[in-house]
N, C-alpha and C positions, 0 to 999 in steps of 0.2 A: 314347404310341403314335403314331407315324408315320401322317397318312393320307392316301389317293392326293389330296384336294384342297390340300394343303401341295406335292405333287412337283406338281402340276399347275401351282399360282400359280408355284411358283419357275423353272419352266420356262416360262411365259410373260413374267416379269419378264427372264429374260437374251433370248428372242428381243425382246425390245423395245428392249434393246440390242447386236446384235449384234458391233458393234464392241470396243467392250467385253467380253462373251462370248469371241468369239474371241482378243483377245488375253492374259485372264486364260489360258484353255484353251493357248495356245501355249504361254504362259510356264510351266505347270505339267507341259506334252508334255515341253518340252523337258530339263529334271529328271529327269521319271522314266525317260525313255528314255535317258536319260545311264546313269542307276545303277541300270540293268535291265540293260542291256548290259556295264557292269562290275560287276554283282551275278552276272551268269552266268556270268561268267569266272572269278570269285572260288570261285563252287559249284562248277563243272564242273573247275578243278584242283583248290580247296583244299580242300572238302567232300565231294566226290561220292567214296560209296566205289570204290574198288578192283576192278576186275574178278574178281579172283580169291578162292577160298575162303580163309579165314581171314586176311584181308589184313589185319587188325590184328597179328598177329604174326607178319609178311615185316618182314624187315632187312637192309637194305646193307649189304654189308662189306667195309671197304676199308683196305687197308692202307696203310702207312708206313712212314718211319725219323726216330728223334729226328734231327734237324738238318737234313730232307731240303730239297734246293734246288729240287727238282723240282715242280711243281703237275697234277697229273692228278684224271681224272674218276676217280668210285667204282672201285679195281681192287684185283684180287687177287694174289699170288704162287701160285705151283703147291707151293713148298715149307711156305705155312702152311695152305693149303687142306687138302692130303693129310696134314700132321700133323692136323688137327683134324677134317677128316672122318673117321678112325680114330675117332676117341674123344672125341663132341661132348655133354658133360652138359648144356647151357643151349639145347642147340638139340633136335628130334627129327626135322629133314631140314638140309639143305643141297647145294644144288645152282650150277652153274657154266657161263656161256653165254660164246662171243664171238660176234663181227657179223662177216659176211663178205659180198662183193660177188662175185656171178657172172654168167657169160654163159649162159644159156639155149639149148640146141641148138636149129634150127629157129625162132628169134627174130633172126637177123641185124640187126643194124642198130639193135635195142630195148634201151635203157638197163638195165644190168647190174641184177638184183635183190637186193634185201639178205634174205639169209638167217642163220639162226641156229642153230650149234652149240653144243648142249645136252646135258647132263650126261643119263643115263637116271634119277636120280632127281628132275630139274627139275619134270618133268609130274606126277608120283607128289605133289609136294610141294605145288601147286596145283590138286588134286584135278582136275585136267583129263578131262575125256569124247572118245577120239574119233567125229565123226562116223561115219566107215566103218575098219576094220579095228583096229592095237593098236596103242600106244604102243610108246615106246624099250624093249628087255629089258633086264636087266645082262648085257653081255659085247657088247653092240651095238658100243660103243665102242673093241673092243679093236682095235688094230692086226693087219690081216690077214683082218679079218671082212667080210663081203659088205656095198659100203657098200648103205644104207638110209637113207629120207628120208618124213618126214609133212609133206603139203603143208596149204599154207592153204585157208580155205574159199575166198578170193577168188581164187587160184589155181587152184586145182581145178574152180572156172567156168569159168576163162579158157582157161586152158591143154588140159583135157577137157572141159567141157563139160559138167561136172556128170555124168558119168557113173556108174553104180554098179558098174563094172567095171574099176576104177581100179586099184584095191589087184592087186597085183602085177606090176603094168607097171612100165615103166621111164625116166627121164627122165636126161637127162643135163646137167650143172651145170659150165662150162669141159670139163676132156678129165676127168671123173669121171662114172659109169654110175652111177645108182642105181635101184635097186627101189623102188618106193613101198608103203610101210606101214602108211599111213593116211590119212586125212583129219580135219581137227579142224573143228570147228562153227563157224557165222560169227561167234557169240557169244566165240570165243574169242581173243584175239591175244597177242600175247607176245615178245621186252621191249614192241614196240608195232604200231599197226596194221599200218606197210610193213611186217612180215617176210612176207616169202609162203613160207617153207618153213624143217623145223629138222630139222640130221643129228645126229648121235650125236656128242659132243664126251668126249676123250679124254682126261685132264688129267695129263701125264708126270711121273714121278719125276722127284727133286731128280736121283738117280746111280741107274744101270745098270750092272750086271756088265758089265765088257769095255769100260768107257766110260768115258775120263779127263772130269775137270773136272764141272762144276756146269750142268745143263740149268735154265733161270730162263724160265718166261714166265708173261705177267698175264694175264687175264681178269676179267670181273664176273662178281660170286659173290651169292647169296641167301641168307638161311636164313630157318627155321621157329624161332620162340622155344618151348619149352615152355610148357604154362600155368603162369601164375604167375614164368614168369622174367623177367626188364627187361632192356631193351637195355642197359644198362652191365654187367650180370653176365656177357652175350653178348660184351661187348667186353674185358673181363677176362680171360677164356676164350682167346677169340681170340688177342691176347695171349700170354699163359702157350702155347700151343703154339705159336706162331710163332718165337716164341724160344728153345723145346725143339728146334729143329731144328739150330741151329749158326751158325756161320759160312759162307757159301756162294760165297766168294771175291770176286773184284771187281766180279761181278755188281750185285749190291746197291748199289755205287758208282758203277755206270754209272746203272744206272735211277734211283736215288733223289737220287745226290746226297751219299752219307752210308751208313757203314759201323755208324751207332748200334744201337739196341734194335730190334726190331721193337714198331710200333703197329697195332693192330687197333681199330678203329672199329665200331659198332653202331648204323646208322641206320633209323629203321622206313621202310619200302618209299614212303609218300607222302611221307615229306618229303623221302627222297634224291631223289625224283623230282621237285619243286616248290620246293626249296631254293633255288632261284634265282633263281627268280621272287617269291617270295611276299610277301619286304619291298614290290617294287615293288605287286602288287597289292595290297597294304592300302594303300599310299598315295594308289593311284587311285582305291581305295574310298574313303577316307577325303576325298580332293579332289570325287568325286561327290557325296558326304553334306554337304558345304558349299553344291556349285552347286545343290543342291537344296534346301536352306535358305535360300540367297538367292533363288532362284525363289518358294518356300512367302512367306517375309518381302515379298518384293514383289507378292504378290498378297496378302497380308494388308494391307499398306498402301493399295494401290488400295481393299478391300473396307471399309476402313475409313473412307475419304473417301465413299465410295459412302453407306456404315453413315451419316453425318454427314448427307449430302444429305438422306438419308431421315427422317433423325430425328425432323423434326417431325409426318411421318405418322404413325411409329411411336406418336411422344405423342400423338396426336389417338386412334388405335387403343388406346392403353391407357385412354384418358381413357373412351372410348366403352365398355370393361370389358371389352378383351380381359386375358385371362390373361399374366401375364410369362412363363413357361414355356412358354409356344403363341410369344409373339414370340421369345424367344431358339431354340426349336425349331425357327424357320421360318428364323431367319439361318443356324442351323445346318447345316438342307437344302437350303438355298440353296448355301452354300458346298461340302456334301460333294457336288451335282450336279457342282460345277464340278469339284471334285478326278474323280471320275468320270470324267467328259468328257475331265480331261487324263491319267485314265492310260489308258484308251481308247487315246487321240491318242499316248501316248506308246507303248503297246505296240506298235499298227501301225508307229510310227517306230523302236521297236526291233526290230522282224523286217526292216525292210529296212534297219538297220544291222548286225542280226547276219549277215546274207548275207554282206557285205564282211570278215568277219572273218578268216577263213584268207590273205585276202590281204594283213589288215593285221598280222596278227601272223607275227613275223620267223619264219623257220626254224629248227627244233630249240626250240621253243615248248612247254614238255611239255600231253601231255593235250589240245591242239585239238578233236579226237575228242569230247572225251567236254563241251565246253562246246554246249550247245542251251539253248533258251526250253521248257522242259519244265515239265511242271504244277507243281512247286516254284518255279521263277522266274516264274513266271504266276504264282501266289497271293501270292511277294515284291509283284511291280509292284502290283498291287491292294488290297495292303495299303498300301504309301507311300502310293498316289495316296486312299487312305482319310483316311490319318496326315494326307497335305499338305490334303487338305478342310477336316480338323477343323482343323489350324494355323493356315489362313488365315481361319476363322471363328471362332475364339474370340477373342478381342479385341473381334471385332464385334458376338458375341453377348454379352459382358460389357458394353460399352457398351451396346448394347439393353435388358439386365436390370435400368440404373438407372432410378431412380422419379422423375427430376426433371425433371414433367412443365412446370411455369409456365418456366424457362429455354428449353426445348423449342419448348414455344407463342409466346413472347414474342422468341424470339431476333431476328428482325428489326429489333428495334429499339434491339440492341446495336451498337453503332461500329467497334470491332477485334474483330468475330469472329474467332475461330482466330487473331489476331494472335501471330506466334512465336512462342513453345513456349507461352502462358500458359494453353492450353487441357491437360488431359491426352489428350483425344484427338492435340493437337497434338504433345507430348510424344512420346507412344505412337511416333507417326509418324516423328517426329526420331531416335528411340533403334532404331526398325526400320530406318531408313535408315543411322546411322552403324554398324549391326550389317554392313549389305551393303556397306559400306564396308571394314569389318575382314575379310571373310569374303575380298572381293577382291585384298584386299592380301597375304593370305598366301598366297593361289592365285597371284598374281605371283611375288612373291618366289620362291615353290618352281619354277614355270615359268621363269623366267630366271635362276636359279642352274643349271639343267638344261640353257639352251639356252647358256649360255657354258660348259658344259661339254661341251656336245655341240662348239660350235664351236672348245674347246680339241684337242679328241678328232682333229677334222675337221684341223687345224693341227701336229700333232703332227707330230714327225722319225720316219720311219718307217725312215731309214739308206739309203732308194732313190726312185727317183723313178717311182711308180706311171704316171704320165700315158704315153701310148702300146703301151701291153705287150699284148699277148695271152697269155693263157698258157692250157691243155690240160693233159688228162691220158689218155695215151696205155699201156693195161694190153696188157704181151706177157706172158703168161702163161709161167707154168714148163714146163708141160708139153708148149708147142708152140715154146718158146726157150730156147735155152741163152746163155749172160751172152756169148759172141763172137757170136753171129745180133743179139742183142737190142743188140748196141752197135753193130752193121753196118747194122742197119733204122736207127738213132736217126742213125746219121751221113748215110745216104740219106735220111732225113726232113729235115736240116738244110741239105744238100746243095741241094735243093728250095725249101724256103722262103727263103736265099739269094739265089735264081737268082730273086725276082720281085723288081722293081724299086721295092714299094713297100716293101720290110724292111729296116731297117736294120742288125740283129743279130739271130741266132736260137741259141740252145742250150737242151740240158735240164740235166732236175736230179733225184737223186729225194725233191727236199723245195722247195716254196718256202711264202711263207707262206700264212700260213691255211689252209691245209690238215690240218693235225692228224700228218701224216706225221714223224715224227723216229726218227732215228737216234742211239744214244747208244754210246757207250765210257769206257772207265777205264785209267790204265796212271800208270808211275810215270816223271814228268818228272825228268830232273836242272837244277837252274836256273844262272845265270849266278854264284852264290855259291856253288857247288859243296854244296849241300843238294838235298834231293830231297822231292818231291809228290806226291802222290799225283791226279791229275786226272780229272775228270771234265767230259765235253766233246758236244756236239753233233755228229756226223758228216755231214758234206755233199757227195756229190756229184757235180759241175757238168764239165760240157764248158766248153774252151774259147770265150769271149766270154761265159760265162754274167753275169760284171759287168754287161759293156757292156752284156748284154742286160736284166737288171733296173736297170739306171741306179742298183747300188750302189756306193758310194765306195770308191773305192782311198786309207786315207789313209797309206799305205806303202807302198815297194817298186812291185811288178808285179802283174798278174796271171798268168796262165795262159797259154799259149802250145799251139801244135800239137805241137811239140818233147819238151813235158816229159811227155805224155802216152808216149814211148818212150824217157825218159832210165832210165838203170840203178836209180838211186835218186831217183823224181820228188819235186819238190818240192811242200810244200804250202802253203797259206796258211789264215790264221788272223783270228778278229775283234779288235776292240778291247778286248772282255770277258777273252777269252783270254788275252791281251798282258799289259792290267791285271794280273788275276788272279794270274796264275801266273808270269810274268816281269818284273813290275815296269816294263812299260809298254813295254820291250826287244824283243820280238819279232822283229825283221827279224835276219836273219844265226843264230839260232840253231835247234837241231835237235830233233824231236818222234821216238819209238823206232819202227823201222820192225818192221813184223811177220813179215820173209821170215823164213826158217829162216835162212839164215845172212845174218845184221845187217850192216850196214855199219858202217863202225868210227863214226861220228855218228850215222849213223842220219837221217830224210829233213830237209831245207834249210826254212827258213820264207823265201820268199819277198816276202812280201806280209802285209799289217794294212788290214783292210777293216772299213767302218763296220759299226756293233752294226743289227741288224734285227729287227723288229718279226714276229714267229713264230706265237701264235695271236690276241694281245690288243693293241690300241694300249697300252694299261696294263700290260703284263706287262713286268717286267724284265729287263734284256738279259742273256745267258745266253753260258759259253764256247763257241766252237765252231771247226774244226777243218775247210776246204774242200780236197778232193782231185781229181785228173782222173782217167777211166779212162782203156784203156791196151789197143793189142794184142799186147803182147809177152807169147811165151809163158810167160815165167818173174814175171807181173804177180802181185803180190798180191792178197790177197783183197779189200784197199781198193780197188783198183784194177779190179777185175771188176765188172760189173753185173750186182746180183744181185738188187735189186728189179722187181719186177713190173709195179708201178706206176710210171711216169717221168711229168714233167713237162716239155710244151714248152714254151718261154719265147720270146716273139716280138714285136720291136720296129720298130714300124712308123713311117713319116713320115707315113699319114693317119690317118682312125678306124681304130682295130684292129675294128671289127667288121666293117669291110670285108673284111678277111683271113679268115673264117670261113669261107667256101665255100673258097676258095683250099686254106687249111688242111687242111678235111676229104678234099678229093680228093687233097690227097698225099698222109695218112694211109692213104687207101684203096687210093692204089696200092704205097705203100711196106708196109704189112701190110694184107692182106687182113680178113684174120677177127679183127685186135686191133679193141676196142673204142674208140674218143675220147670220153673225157668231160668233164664240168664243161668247157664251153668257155667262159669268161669273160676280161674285160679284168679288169687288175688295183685298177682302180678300183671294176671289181662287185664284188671281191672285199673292197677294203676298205670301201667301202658296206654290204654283207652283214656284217661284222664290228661297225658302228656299229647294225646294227639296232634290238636293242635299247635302246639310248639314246637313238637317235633316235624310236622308236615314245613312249618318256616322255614327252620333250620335246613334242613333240610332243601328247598327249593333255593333259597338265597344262597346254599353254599355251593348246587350247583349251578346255578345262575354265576358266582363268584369262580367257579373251579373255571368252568367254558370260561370266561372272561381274562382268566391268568392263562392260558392256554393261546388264546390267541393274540393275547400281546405276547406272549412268549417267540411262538412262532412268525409272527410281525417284526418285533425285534431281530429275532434270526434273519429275516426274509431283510430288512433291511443295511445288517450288516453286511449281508453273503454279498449282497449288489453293490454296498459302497467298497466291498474289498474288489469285487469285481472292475467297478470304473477305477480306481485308484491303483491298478497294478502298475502302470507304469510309475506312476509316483514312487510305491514302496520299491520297486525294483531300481529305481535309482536311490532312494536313501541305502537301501543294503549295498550297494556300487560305493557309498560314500562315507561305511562303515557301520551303519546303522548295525546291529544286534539282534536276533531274534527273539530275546527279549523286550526291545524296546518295540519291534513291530507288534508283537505280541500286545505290549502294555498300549499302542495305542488302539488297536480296536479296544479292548477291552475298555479303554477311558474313556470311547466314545459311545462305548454299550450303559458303562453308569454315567457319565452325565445324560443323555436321554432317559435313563429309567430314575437317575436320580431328579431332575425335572418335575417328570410325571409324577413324582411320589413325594414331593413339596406341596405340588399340587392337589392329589388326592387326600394325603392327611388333611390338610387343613378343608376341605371341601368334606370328608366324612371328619370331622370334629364336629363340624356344624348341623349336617344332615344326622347324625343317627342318634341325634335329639330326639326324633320322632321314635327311633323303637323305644324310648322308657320306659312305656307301659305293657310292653315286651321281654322286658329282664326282669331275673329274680336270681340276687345274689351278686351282682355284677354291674357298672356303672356305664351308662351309655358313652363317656371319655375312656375305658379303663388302657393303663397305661401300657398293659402288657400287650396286650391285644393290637394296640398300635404298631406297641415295638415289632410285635412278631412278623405282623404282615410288612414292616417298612425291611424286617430283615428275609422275610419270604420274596419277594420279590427284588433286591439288591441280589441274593442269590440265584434268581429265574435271569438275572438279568446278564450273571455272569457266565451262567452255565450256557446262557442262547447265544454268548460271544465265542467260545470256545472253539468249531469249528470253524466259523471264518476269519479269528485270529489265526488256526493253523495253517490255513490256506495261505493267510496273508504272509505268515513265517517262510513257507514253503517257499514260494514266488523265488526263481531264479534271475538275478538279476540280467545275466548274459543273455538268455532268451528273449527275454523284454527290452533290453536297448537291442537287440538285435532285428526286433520284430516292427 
């Protein structure tokens, strides 16, 4: 039994050393606040349940085609959905949202809101409550029906005021009037916090009476498992009726890539949500749970020399007829104050690193929201800092529990006390130290296999040359433009930008990268061998100078002119993918099928072979695609029309492009009034924004890795200074007996690399093994790469020499006549 005169002694014993105190206490803060702040990351996505009722049995469902080229996030078709919502046995709901971006009436000027079109059985199937009025009914959705809209709680503050008199007014969303319906509870959000409001989402037949060809669009879709059913029996299902549906023409070639089977997929709700983050968080877990072991290990080694100092009191104390049990209990409460002390220290240092977190973790981060320092992660930290107590004290308190009291009493008048390893306390110390050796070398290795791949990433041909660009996204809306106003604002917008003397090109687009925006088609090529293909290709586009203005490579032919945007049959140009692909690398001078009603006997001109570009990922491979101009003649094609909503300005400047921002915006202003400008970034923030993630890794595991060389650095130090310490009289008689300053010199130092040399036997072959796992983590670089090895085995052989350096000199110093005299 513990009693307060044991916490009393042991807390006057460390203020008696405060230096000491404090820096056990930092070195144990610094640990636990490591792996408190990545232990709440880890609970708050990968543990903490699901906001919603029955979320064990929610499943992503996402389709596919065997052979697809294509890579997209969880989405659905409308033609397996509505086969299988008919007739779902492994499911007892399912439900279908898309994301939609609008302007808010009466908010000028305020960044468009994401809202979310939902199925009327979405809410029904998440047991959802509204705060004020009813949810979606069936037949909400039908086309024709008065639209209707349940807003957010956080909206519903904002926007009324928290009013109770809400429900049946009316707001309006771009040029659409709605009724409001409801209100839903602040407890509630849905797919995530940003939606502020959800309408009725309609999900269209594959064909319609009166209605040639195949209507195809995606969405993400949910379902409810039965009880007792598994996601693969869901995905079975899924399946078998997506492919009861048929053939649905060249659709399916456009979007996927591939005319195969239909695949239907079955993923439970948290892991499609976390699936992509999660390998990396277990490794940041798993790099914390190391730098916290080398923290625990290095105050276990200090408390051990400490444990050494004291010894002979401790044997005076047993001799005197203290209890063994009483001694080892008191090293024990001694050490678990400190472990205390530093997870204290370390909890306050992780509330004000978890402050910083939204800002350090990149955008589209799942679950943000829902990571806090909540009484579950408070009871984690408290426990570690328990765990690292008792760790740093046993050892100390094993050494205390021996009975060998006459060594104890008598020690002074031994020669090589602690002389290299011959002691097992010294032992002990050497095998804890080359352990923080090994523990650092792997947190290297994994950190600079990360950061030469982050610096591959950074180095990467992206097909353009990011440096200078501005680029915007400028929404003229359907309802207030028709595709000739919407081409006549965009040439008046370009017109302007022009006409200042710090731009060097300006065009739009309605796709550049990263953005997520593509445009896809299928149609059947005839090639220069008189066989035919079938292709599937990226659609783009681009006014005239749009190249010049992303500084992408022309590596054939021309580009685009003012000309061709009103020639009879305009020409188009094509990437390098394309070319490859489908013409055998031939592309210039041959023809792609034009879509007028009545064709041209070739059909449109390939002009031009422009470099392959980099679309949503530096890692993603390069894909066909297919660049056209619009056009105001009246007999233009559909290619040719602009029909998207959303465009992109692209704008190349001779100084900083952010200079051009105000500029920018007030043409946008005067050229459309009430269209909104958003994401206004250089293209550099853009591909920065894209490295986040990787960078956010590298980044953490290097310094996860730096602390961890740091304090085996100082470990090492800390264990030399005290084996030179016990060993003076040793060295003071070898230098009596000739020894050299040199050769004193050479033997700490040989005692500093074989312990770091040890550890680093140790370590390499433990990260050979271990950073297997980052594979799917590199780009450019080999989870073994050899260099990378070498560097850290020669980074730390140098930490190891540099940490010998001052108590070799001390050891040099040692007068031998003082020491035999003393």
């Amino acid at each position: 039994m513990i009693h307060l005169k044991e916490i009393s002694y042991a807390w006057r014993l460390l203020r008696k050393q405060p230096a000491y105190a404090t820096l056990v206490v930092a070195t144990i803060a610094l640990g636990i606040a490591a792996t408190t702040v990545v232990g709440s990351v880890a609970y708050g996505v990968l543990l903490k349940p699901l906001p919603w009722a029955d979320a064990p049995r929610l499943v992503r469902l996402y389709e596919t085609r065997e052979g697809s080229t294509r890579r997209f996030r969880p989405m659905m078709t409308n033609a397996s959905y509505r086969a299988w919502h008919e007739s779902a046995g492994t499911l007892d709901a399912i439900g279908a949202w898309s994301i939609e971006r609008v302007a808010m009436a009466g908010y000028a000027g305020a960044p468009r809101l994401s809202i979310a079109a939902v199925t009327p059985s979405l809410f029904p199937m998440l047991q959802a409550t509204p705060k004020l009025g009813r949810l979606f009914a069936d037949g909400d959705e039908q086309p024709g029906r008065a639209p209707v809209v349940i807003l957010s709680f956080a909206m519903w503050q904002r926007a009324f005021g928290g009013r109770a008199d809400v429900v049946g007014q009316t707001v309006r969303f771009d040029t659409t009037t709605y009724t409001i319906a409801g209100v839903m509870p602040a407890s509630f959000a849905f797919p995530d916090r940003e939606t502020a409001a959800w309408i009725p989402f309609y999900v269209e037949p594959v064909t319609a009476p009166g209605k040639n060809g195949f209507s195809i669009s995606m969405f993400q879709a949910v379902g409810r498992l039965r009880p007792g059913a598994t996601p693969e029996q869901a995905a079975a299902e899924g399946t078998a009726r997506g492919r009861s549906v048929g053939d649905v023409g060249v659709v399916a070639m456009a979007v996927f890539g591939s005319n195969g089977p239909v695949i239907v997929t079955a993923v439970p709700m948290l892991e499609a949500l976390t699936g992509d983050v999660k390998p990396a968080i277990l490794i940041l877990l798993a790099a914390v749970a190391l730098l916290l072991a080398t923290a625990t290990a290095n105050v276990a080694s200090l408390q051990l020399a400490r444990a050494a100092s004291r010894r002979r009191e401790l044997a005076i104390r047993t001799a005197l007829g203290a209890a063994r049990i009483r001694l080892v209990r008191q090293t024990l409460i001694e050490n678990l104050l400190l472990g205390l002390l530093g997870g204290a220290a370390g909890l306050f240092l992780a509330a004000i690193m978890h402050r910083a977190l939204p800002a350090i973790l990149p955008a589209g981060f799942p679950r943000v929201s829902d990571v806090t320092l909540g009484w579950r992660v408070q009871a984690f930290a408290v426990a570690i800092a328990v765990a690292a107590g008792l760790g740093c004290g046993l050892l100390p308190a094993i050494q205390v529990g021996r009975r060998d009291l006459v060594p104890a009493l008598t020690e002074d008048a031994r020669a090589p006390i602690g002389g290299g390893i011959r002691t097992r306390t010294a032992r002990a110390r050497a095998l804890i130290m080359a352990a923080q050796v090994a523990i650092a070398c792997v947190l290297l290795v994994g950190a600079l296999l990360l950061t030469r791949s982050f610096v591959r990433l950074l180095d990467a041909d992206l097909g353009y040359d990011a440096s200078s660009v501005l680029t915007a996204r400028l929404v003229l809306d359907d309802g207030e433009y028709t595709p000739e106003r919407r081409l006549d604002t965009l040439e008046d917008v370009m017109r302007r930008l022009r006409a200042l003397p710090s731009v060097t090109h300006a065009a739009f687009s309605n796709s550049v990268p990263f953005t997520g925006g593509e445009a896809l088609s299928s149609f059947p090529l005839k090639r220069r061998d008189g066989s035919s293909i079938q292709v599937q290709t990226g659609m783009r586009q681009v006014s005239p100078g749009y190249f010049a203005a992303m500084g992408q490579r022309i590596v054939e032919g021309r580009g685009f002119t003012e000309a061709d945007a009103t020639a009879a049959d305009p020409p188009v140009i094509v990437n390098r993918e394309f070319s490859r692909k489908y013409l055998d690398g031939k592309a210039l001078g041959w023809f792609v099928p034009s879509n007028r009603q009545q064709q041209a006997t070739q059909g449109l001109g390939i002009v031009g072979v422009v470099e392959d570009t980099v679309r949503r990922e530096v890692t993603d491979t390069p894909q066909p695609e297919i660049y056209y101009t619009p056009s105001h003649a009246r007999d233009a094609t559909s290619l040719q029309r602009v029909h998207a909503s959303d465009l992109n300005v692209i704008t190349r400047t001779s100084v900083d492009p952010r200079e051009l921002v105000p500029s920018l915006r007030s043409i946008a202003a005067a050229a459309a009034p009430s269209a909104p400008l958003e994401s206004v970034m250089t293209m550099r923030d853009r591909v920065s924004d894209s490295l986040s993630r990787p960078r956010l890794y590298a980044v953490l595991l290097g310094t996860f890795a730096a602390f961890a060389l740091a304090i085996a650095g100082v470990g090492l130090f800390g264990v030399l200074s005290y084996s030179v310490a016990l060993r003076t009289r040793e060295i003071g008689v070898r230098t009596a007996l000739g020894a050299q300053t040199g050769d004193i010199v050479r033997l700490v130092v040989r005692q500093a690399v074989a312990i770091a040399g040890a550890g680093l036997a140790a370590g390499l072959l433990a990260a050979f093994w271990l950073t297997a796992a980052l594979r799917t983590f590199l780009y450019g670089v080999t989870p073994h790469d050899l260099v990378s090895f070498a560097a850290v085995a020669a980074l730390l052989l140098i930490v190891a020499v540099l940490a010998s350096i001052v108590p070799a000199r001390r050891a040099a110093m040692v007068d031998p006549v003082s020491v035999l005299r003393s």
